[in-house]
C-alpha positions in Angstrom: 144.6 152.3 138.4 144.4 148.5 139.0 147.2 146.4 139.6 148.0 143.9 136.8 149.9 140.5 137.7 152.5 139.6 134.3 151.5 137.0 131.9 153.6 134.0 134.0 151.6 134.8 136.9 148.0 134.4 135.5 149.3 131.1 133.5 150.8 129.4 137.2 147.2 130.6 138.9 145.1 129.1 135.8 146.9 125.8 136.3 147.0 125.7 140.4 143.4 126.2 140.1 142.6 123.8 137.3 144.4 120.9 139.2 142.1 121.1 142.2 139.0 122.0 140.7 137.8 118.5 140.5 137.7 117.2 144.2 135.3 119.5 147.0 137.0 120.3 149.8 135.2 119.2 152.9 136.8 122.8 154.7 135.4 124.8 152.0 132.0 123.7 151.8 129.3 125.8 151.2 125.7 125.3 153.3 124.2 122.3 151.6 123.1 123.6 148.2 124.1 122.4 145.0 127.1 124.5 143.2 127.6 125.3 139.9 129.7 122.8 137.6 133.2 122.4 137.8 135.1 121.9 135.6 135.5 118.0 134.4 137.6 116.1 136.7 139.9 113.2 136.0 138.3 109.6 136.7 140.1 108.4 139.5 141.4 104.7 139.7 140.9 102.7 142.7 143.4 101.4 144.2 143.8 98.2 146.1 146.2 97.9 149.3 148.7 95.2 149.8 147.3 94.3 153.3 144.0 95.8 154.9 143.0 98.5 157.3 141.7 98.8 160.4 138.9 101.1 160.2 137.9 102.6 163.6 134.4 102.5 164.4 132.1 105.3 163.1 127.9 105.5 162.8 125.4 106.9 160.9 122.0 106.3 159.8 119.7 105.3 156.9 117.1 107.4 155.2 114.5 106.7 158.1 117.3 107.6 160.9 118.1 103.9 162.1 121.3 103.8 163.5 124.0 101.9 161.4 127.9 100.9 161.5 129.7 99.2 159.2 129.2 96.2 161.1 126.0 96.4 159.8 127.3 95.3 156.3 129.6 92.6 157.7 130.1 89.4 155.8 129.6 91.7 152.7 132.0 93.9 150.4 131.3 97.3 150.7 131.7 100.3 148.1 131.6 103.4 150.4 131.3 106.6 148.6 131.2 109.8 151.2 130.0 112.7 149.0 127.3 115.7 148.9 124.8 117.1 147.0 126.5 120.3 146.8 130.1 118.6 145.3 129.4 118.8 141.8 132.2 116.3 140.9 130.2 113.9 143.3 127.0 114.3 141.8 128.4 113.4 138.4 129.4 110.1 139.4 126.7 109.1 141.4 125.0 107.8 137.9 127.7 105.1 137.7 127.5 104.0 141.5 123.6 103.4 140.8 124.6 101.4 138.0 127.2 99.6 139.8 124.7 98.6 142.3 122.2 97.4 139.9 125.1 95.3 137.8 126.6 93.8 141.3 124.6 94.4 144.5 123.7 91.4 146.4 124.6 89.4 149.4 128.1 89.6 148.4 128.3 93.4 147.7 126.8 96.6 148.5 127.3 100.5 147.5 126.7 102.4 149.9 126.8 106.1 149.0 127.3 108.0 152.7 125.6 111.9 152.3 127.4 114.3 154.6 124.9 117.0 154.1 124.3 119.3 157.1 120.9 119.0 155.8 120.0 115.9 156.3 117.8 113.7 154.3 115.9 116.2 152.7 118.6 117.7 150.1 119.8 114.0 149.4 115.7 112.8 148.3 115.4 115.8 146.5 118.6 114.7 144.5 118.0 111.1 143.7 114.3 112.3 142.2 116.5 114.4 139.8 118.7 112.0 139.1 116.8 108.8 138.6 118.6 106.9 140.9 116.9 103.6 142.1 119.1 101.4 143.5 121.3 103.1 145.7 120.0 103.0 149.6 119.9 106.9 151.5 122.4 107.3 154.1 123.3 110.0 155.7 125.9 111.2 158.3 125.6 114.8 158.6 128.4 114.9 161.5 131.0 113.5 158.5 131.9 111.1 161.2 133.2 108.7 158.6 135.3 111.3 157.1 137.0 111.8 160.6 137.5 107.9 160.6 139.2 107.3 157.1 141.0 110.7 157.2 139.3 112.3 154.6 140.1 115.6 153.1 138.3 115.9 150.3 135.2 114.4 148.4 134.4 112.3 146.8 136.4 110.2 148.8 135.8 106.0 148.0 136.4 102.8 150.0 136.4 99.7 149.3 135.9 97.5 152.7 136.1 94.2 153.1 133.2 91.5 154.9 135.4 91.9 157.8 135.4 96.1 158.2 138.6 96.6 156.9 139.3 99.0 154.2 141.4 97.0 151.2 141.1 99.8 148.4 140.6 103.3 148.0 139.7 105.9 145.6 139.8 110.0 146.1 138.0 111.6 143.9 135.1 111.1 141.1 134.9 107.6 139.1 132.8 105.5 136.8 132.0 103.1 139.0 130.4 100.9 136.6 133.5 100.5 134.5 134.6 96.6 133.4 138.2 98.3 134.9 136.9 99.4 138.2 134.1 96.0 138.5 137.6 94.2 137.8 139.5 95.2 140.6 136.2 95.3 143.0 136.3 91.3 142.3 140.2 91.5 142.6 139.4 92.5 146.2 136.5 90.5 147.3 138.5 87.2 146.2 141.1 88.1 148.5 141.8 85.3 151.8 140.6 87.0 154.8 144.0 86.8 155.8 144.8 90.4 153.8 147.2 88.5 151.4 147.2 89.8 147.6 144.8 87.2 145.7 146.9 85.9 142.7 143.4 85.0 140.6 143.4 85.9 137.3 140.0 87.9 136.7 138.0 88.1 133.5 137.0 91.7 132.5 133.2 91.8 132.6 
């Protein structure tokens, strides 16, 4: 006869589980395929530091396997998003990150949306056809190098880096991207002085 756990019990598992479901866990992943869809996460916020971060030095490539830092972006904001094709709450976002791109990418600013797919390239083309997505670059870094460097544990994971390489904001989990909240407090950040110090400018919603 089976074992059956009292009604307390099931309700306090229900709710653990529910309360992670939203984020992947980069130590759980399954072998670069696409998962089923979890449940609806919460949109995440991002959050904007008091002073920046030094960001240690981390590479990966673009869809054509050129080698890239972040010093490739510098002189430019940056909106780096590490995520997979097999985190379903990733996936669901990456919509608004095209979208963000298309509303703000420029000299100014760029999204860059960082694949950590074992699988390289392939799994990540195969994604944007599905999706639509047209503005976002390909970049990949199956060795999740860059989640090492930020101290990631769990995707999507969001940063918001500055023209000098340091990391001024930071979302964990999934967002819309293209929100006039979230395009708010990306220009919060980029008017910031170099010098780290809280910008004081009052920005208009767009």
């Amino acid at each position: 006869m089976g074992t059956f756990l009292p009604r307390r019990h099931l309700l306090s598992l229900w709710l653990a589980a529910g309360a992670i479901a939203g984020i992947a866990l980069i130590t759980s992943r399954p072998g670069d395929r696409p998962e089923s869809p979890a449940p609806t996460a919460p949109v995440s916020r991002l959050a904007l530091h008091d002073q920046p971060v030094p960001v240690p030095a981390f590479g990966f490539t673009d869809a054509g396997g050129a080698p890239l830092s972040l010093d490739s972006f510098k002189g430019r904001t940056v909106l780096l998003n590490i995520w997979a094709t097999w985190c379903a709450p990733c996936r669901k976002e990456m919509p608004s990150l095209d979208r963000l791109q298309a509303a703000m990418g420029g000299p100014d600013f760029q999204v860059v949306a960082l694949s950590i797919d074992r699988g390289g390239v392939a799994p990540v083309r195969v994604f944007f056809g599905e999706v639509g997505l047209t503005r976002l670059g390909i970049y990949l870094d199956p060795p999740s190098a860059s989640t090492r460097a930020f101290n990631v544990v769990g995707i999507p994971t969001t940063l918001l880096i500055d023209g000098e390489g340091r990391e001024i904001g930071r979302a964990t989990g999934p967002a819309e991207w293209d929100s006039s909240e979230i395009k708010v407090l990306i220009r919060q950040g980029m008017s910031r002085p170099t010098t780290g110090n809280p910008s004081t400018t009052e920005e208009k919603r767009s």
